[in-house]
C-alpha positions in Angstrom: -119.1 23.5 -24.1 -117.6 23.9 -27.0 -114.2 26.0 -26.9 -113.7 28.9 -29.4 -110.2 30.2 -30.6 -110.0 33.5 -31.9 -108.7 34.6 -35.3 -105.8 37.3 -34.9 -106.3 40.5 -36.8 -102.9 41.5 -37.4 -104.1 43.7 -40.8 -101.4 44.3 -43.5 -100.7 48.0 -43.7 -100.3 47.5 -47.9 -100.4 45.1 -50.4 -96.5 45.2 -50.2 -95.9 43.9 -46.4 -99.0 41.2 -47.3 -97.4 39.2 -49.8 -94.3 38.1 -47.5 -96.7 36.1 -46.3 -98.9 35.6 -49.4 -99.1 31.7 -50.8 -100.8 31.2 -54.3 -104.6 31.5 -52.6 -104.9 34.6 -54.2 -103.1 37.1 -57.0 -102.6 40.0 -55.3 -102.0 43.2 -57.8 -99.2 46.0 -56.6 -101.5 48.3 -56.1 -101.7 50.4 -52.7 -104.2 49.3 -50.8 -106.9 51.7 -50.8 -108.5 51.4 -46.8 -108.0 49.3 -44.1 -110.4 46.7 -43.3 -112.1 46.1 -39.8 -113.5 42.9 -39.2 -115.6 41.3 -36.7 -114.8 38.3 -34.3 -114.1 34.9 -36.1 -113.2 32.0 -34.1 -112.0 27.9 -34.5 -113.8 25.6 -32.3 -112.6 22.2 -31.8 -114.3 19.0 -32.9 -114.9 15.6 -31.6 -111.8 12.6 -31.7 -112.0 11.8 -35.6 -112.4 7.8 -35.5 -111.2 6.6 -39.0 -113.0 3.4 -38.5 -116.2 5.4 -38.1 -115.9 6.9 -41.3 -118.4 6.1 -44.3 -116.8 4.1 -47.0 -116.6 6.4 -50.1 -116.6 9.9 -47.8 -114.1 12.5 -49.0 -114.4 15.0 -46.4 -114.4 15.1 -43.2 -114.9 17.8 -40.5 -112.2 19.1 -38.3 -113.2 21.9 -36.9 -115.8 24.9 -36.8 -114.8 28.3 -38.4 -116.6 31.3 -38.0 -114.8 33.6 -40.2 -115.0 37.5 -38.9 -117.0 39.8 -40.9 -115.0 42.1 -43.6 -116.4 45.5 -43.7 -116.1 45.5 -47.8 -118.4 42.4 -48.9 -115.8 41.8 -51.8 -113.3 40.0 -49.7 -113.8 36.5 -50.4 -112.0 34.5 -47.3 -110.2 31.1 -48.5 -109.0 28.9 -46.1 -104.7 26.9 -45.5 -105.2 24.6 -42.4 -101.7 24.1 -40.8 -100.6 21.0 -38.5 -97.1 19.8 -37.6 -95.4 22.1 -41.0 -97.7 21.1 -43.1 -100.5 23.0 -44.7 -104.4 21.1 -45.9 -107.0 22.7 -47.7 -109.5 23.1 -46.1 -113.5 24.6 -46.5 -115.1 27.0 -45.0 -117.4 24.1 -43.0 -113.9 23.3 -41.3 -113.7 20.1 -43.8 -110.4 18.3 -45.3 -109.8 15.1 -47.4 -110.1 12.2 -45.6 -107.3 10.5 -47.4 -104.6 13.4 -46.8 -105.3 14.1 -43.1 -105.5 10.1 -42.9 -102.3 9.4 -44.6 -100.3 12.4 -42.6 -101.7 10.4 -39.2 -100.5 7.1 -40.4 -97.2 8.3 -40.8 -96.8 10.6 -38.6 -97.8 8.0 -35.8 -98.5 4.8 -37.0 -101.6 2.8 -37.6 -101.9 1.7 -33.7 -105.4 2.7 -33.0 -105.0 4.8 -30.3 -106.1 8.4 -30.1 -103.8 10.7 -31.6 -103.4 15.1 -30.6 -102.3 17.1 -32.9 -101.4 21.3 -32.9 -102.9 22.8 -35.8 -104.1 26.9 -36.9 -106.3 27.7 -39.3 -105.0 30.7 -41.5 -107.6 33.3 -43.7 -106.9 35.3 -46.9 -109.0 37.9 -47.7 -108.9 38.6 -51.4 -110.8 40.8 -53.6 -109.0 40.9 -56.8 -107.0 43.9 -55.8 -105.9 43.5 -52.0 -105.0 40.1 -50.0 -104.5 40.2 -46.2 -103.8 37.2 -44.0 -105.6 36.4 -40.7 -104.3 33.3 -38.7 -105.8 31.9 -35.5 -104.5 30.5 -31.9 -103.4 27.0 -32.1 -106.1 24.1 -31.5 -106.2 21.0 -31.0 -107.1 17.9 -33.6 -107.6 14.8 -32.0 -107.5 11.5 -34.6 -107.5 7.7 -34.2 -106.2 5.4 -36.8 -108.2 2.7 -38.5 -106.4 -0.7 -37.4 -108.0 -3.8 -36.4 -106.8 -6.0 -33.3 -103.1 -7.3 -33.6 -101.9 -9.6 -31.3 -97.6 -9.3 -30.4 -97.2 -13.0 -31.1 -99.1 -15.8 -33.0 -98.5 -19.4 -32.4 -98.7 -22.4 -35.0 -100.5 -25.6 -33.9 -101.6 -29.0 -35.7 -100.5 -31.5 -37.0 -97.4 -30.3 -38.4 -93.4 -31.1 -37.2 -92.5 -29.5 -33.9 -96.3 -29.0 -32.9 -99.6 -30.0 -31.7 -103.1 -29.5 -31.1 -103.1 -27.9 -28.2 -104.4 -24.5 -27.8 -101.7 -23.4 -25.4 -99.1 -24.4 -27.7 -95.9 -22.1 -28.2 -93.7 -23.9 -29.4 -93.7 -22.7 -32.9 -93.7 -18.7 -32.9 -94.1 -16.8 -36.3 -91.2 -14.8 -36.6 -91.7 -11.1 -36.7 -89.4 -7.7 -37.7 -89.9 -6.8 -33.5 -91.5 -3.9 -35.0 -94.5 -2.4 -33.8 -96.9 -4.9 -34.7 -98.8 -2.0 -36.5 -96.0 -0.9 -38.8 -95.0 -4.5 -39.7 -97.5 -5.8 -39.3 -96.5 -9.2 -41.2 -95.5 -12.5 -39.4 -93.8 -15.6 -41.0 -93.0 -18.8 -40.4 -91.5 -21.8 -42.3 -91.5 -25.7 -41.8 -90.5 -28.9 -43.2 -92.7 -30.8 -44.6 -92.7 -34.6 -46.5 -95.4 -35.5 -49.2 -98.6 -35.9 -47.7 -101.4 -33.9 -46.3 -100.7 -31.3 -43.6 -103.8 -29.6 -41.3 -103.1 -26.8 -39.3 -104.2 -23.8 -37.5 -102.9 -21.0 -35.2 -103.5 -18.5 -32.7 -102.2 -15.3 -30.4 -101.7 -14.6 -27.2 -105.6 -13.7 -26.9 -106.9 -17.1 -28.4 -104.6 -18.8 -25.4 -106.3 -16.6 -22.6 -109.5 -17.6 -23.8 -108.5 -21.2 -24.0 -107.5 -21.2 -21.1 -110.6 -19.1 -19.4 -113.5 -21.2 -20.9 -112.2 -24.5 -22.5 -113.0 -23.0 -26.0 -111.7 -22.7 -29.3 -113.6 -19.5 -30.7 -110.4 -17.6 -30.4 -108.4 -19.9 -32.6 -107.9 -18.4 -36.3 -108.7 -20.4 -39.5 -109.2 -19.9 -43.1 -111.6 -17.9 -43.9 -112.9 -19.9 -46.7 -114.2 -23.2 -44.6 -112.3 -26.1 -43.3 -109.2 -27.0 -45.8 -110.7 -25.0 -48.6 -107.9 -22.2 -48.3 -105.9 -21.5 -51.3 -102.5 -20.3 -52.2 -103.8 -16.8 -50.9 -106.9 -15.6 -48.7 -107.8 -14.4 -45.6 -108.1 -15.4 -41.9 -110.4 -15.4 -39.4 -111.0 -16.8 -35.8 -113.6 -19.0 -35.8 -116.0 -17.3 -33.6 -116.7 -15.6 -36.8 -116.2 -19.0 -39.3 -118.5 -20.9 -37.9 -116.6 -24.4 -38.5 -113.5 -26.0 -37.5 -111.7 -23.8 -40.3 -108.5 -25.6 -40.3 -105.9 -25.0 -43.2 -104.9 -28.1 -45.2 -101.6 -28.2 -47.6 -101.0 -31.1 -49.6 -97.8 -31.8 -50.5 -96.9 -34.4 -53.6 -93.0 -34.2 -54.2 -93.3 -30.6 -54.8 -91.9 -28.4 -51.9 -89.6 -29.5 -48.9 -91.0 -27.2 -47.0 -94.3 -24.3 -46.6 -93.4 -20.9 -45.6 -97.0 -19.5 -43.9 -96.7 -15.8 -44.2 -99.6 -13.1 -42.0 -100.3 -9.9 -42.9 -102.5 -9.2 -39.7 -103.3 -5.4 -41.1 -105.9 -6.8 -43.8 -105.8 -10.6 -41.8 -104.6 -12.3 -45.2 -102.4 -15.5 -45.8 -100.0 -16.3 -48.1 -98.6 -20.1 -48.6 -95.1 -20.4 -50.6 -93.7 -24.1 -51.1 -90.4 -24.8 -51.2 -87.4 -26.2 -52.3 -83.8 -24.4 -51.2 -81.2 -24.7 -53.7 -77.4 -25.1 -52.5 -76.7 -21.7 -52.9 -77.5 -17.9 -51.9 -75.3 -15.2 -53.3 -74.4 -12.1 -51.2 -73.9 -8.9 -53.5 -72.8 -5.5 -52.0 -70.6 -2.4 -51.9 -67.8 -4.2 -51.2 -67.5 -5.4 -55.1 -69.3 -2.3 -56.5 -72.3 -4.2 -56.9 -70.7 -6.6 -59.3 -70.0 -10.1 -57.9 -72.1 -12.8 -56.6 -70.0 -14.4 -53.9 -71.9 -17.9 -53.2 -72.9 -18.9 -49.8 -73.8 -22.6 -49.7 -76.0 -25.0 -47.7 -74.9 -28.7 -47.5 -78.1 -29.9 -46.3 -81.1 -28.4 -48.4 -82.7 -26.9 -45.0 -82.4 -23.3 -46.5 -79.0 -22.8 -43.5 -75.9 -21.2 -46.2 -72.7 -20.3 -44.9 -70.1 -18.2 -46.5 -66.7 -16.1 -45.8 -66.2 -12.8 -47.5 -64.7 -9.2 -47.1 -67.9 -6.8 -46.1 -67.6 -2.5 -46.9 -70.9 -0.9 -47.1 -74.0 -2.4 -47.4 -75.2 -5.7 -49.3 -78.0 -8.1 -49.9 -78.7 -11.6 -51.1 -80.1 -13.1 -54.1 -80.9 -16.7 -55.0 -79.3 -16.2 -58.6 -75.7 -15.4 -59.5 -77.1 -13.9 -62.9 -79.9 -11.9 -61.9 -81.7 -9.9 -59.3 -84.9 -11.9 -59.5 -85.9 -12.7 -55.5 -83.5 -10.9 -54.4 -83.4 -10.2 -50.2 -83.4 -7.2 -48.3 -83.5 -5.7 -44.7 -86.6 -6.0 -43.0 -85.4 -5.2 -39.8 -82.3 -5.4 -37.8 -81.6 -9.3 -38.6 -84.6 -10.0 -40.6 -84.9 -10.3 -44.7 -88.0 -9.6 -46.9 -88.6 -9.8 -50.3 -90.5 -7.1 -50.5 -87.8 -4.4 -52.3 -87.2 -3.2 -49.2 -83.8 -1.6 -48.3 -80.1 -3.3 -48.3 -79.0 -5.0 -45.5 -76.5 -1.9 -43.5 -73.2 -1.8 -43.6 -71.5 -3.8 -40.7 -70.1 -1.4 -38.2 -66.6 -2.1 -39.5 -65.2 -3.2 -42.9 -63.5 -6.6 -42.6 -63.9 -10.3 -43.0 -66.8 -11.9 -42.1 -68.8 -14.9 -41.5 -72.2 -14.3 -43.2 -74.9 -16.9 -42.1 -78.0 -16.6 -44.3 -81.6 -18.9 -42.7 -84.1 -18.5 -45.7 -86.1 -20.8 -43.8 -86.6 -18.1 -40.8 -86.0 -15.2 -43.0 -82.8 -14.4 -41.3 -79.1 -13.4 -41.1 -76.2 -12.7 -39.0 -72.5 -11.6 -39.1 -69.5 -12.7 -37.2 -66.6 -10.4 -37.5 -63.6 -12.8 -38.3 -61.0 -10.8 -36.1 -58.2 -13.3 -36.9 -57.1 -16.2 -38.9 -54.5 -18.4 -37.0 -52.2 -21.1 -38.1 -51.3 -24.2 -35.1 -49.7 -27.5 -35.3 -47.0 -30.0 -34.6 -44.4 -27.2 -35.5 -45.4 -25.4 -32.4 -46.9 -28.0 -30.0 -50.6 -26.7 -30.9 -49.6 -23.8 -28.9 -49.2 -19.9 -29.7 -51.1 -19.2 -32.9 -49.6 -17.9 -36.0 -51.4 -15.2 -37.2 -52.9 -14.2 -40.7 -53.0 -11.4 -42.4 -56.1 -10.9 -44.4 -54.6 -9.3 -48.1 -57.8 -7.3 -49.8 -56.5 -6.9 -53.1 -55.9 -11.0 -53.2 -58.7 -12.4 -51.0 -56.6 -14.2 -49.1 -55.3 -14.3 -45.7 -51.5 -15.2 -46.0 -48.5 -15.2 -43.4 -44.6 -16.1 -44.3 -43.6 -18.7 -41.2 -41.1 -21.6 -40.3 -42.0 -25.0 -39.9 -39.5 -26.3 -37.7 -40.3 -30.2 -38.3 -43.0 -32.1 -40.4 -45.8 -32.6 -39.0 -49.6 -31.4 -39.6 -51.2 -28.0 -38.7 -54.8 -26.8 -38.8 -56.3 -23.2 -39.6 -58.9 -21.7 -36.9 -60.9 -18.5 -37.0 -60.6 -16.0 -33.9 -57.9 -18.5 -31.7 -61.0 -20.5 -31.0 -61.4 -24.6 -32.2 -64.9 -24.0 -32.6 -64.5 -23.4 -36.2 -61.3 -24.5 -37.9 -60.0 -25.8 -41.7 -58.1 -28.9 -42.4 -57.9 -31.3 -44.8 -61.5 -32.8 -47.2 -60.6 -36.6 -46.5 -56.8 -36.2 -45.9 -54.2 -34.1 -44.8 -52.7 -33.7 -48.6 -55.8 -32.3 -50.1 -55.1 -29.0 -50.0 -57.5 -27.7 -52.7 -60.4 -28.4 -50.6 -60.4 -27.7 -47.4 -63.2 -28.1 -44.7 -64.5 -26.9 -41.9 -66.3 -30.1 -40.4 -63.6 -32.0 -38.5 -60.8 -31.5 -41.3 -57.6 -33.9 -41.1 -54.2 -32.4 -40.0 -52.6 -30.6 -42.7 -49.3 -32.4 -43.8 -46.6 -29.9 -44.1 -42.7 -30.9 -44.0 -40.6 -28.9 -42.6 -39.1 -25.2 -44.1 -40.1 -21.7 -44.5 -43.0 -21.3 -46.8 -45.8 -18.6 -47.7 -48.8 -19.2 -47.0 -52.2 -18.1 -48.8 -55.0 -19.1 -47.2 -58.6 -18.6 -49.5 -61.8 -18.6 -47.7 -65.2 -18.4 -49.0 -67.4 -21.5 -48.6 -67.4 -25.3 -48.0 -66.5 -27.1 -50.8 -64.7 -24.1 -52.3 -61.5 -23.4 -49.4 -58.3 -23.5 -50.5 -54.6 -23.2 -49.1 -51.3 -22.2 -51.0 -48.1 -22.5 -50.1 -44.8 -21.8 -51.8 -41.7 -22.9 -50.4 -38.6 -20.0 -49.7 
């Protein structure tokens, strides 16, 4: 039975009172109005769920309701038609019809592409125009019920084959994509990067559902491939599991002193692939409010794996960039954690300004902060006891102190009064202009009063200097 809402037929005693209401459907003149109108019963009846995925490629229009519009008593009123749901008003025809991309596009972001059935609150408003005289008629709310076009995305997906760190089997999790931890619907992209070594590289991967269905029937027809045919994927393409392939549909890479490593990249909304190879350089650059978007401060990786470390002063938000020069590449937020390369936004501001470690993973698309609370000088002149502290001087970059060394003797740097990472001397305890933070040699100080100004930012780059009072 199909349920019918009535319009409600609060007439507009004169042209005057109607156009506090009056949107640009009609051009009312300021003219009294010369009768009042009776009408007879108009209604709103509800449709069906409205299934994007059921809808005709091409189609414009789709039906979201039935009007019956009431019956004016002077034929010259020509009703037009606002439909009204969450704020925000659609055209819509007299056959209860809207554009399929507008009413699809509010859905999506007012939900989300999940496919599940969606309710919605909506009234259908009337104007009645006739060149001289405009009343409004508006109806009960109803309801609109519509499900988003999405196709099946799995929470995890799984790399197997005969690549480092995995294997052939089905049930293999030992290499997860990494993900946003979004809902797989908005983001719905997955990524992950591994090393590789010149050679040829076969592969696969599957989900959570591919496993289950291993593990049910013994089968791989759950496992996804290239669409393309065994190792005939490209650069770019799209995936499918090989139920619908019909061959072993394995991707191949080949590598030929071109790339360290292959980042594998998902979009699951539109099931495409995307391969990238390559080669880290030493450094990443973090850019931000704290410089007025003007310096690249470097963060650098001693080992090529895409891992860069750096020390800096963070206010307000930031990014990365793989060029001190330019913006080309440049890294945003994807997530609380995660970077893109999409031009999404910067990466927030941390919740306090201050010093900070800043570790940057381009090979997992990730970052992290440690706040640097303190900088602490121990040694010989205290019996590697109480720690000296730092101050950290904005202005100078540097985190300096004024202290007494009673005897010579050597002394280290730590970060938060913890050995876990410290600064000493790059190959011995006199090289003061290159400090490091892997296993650095006792700091050679003789005895005196002396300032010290202590200048963190990277290894290779760390400095101390001291003047004598």
């Amino acid at each position: 039975m199909i349920k019918k809402i009535l319009f409600g037929f609060a007439l507009l005693a004169s042209v005057t009172a109607c156009t506090d209401d009056y949107t640009d459907w009609a051009d009312p003149q300021q003219n009294a109005q010369e009768e009042l109108l009776s009408f007879g019963n108009g209604s709103v009846a509800a449709v069906g769920v409205i299934d994007f995925a059921e809808i005709a490629e091409g189609q414009e229009m789709v039906q979201v309701c039935i009007i019956t519009a009431p019956t004016a008593s002077d034929s010259k009123y020509a009703p037009e038609y606002v439909l009204t749901i969450g704020g925000r008003d659609f055209a819509i025809d007299a056959a209860g019809q809207v554009s399929v991309a507008e009413l699809q596009e509010y859905v999506n972001n007012t939900f989300g592409r999940r496919p599940a059935e969606r309710e919605m609150d909506a009234t259908i408003s009337m104007w009645l125009n006739n060149g001289v005289t405009s009343v409004k008629q508006a109806s009960a709310n109803f309801k609109i019920t519509a499900k988003p076009e999405a196709p099946q995305i799995s929470e995890k997906y799984y790399l197997i084959g005969g690549v480092e760190g995995a294997s052939w089997d089905v049930q293999d999790t030992s290499m997860p994509f990494s993900h946003s931890g979004q809902d797989v619907y908005d983001d719905p992209v997955f990524t992950i990067t591994f090393p590789v070594e010149d050679g040829e590289y076969w592969f696969a991967f599957t989900d959570d559902i591919a496993i289950a269905d291993n593990d049910a029937t013994g089968e791989w027809q759950k496992v996804f491939g290239c669409a393309e045919g065994n190792g005939n994927n490209g650069m770019e393409g799209k995936v499918a599991r090989r139920e619908e392939i019909g061959n072993d549909g394995s991707f191949k890479i080949a590598v030929d002193g071109d790339a360290k490593f292959i980042r594998f990249t998902l979009n699951m909304m539109d099931y495409s692939y995307k391969f990238e190879k390559l080669n880290f350089g030493p450094y990443v650059y973090e850019i931000g409010n704290d410089s007025g978007w003007g310096v690249s401060n470097p963060l650098y990786s001693a080992d090529g794996n895409g891992a860069y470390q750096g020390y800096y002063y963070l206010d307000g938000e930031f990014k990365f960039k793989p060029s001190a020069d330019n913006w080309d590449g440049d890294y945003e937020c994807s997530g609380e954690g995660k970077l893109t390369q999409d031009g999404s936004d910067n990466c927030p501001a941390p919740e306090e300004a201050g010093f900070y470690q800043i570790n940057v993973d381009l090979a997992a698309m990730t970052y992290n902060l440690v706040k640097v609370d303190n900088i602490s000088m121990i040694g010989d002149f205290n019996n590697w006891g109480d720690d000296v502290d730092l101050t950290y001087n904005v202005e100078e970059a540097c985190w300096e102190v004024t202290a007494e060394i009673a005897s010579d003797g050597g002394l280290k740097f730590r970060m938060n009064h913890d050995w876990a990472t410290s600064w000493g001397g790059n190959g011995s305890g006199d090289n003061f202009d290159n400090l490091t933070a892997n296993n650095g040699a006792n700091l050679n100080v003789a005895a005196g009063t002396y300032q010290f100004k202590l200048y963190l930012s990277y290894e290779g780059n760390n400095r101390l200097e001291i003047v004598k009072k």
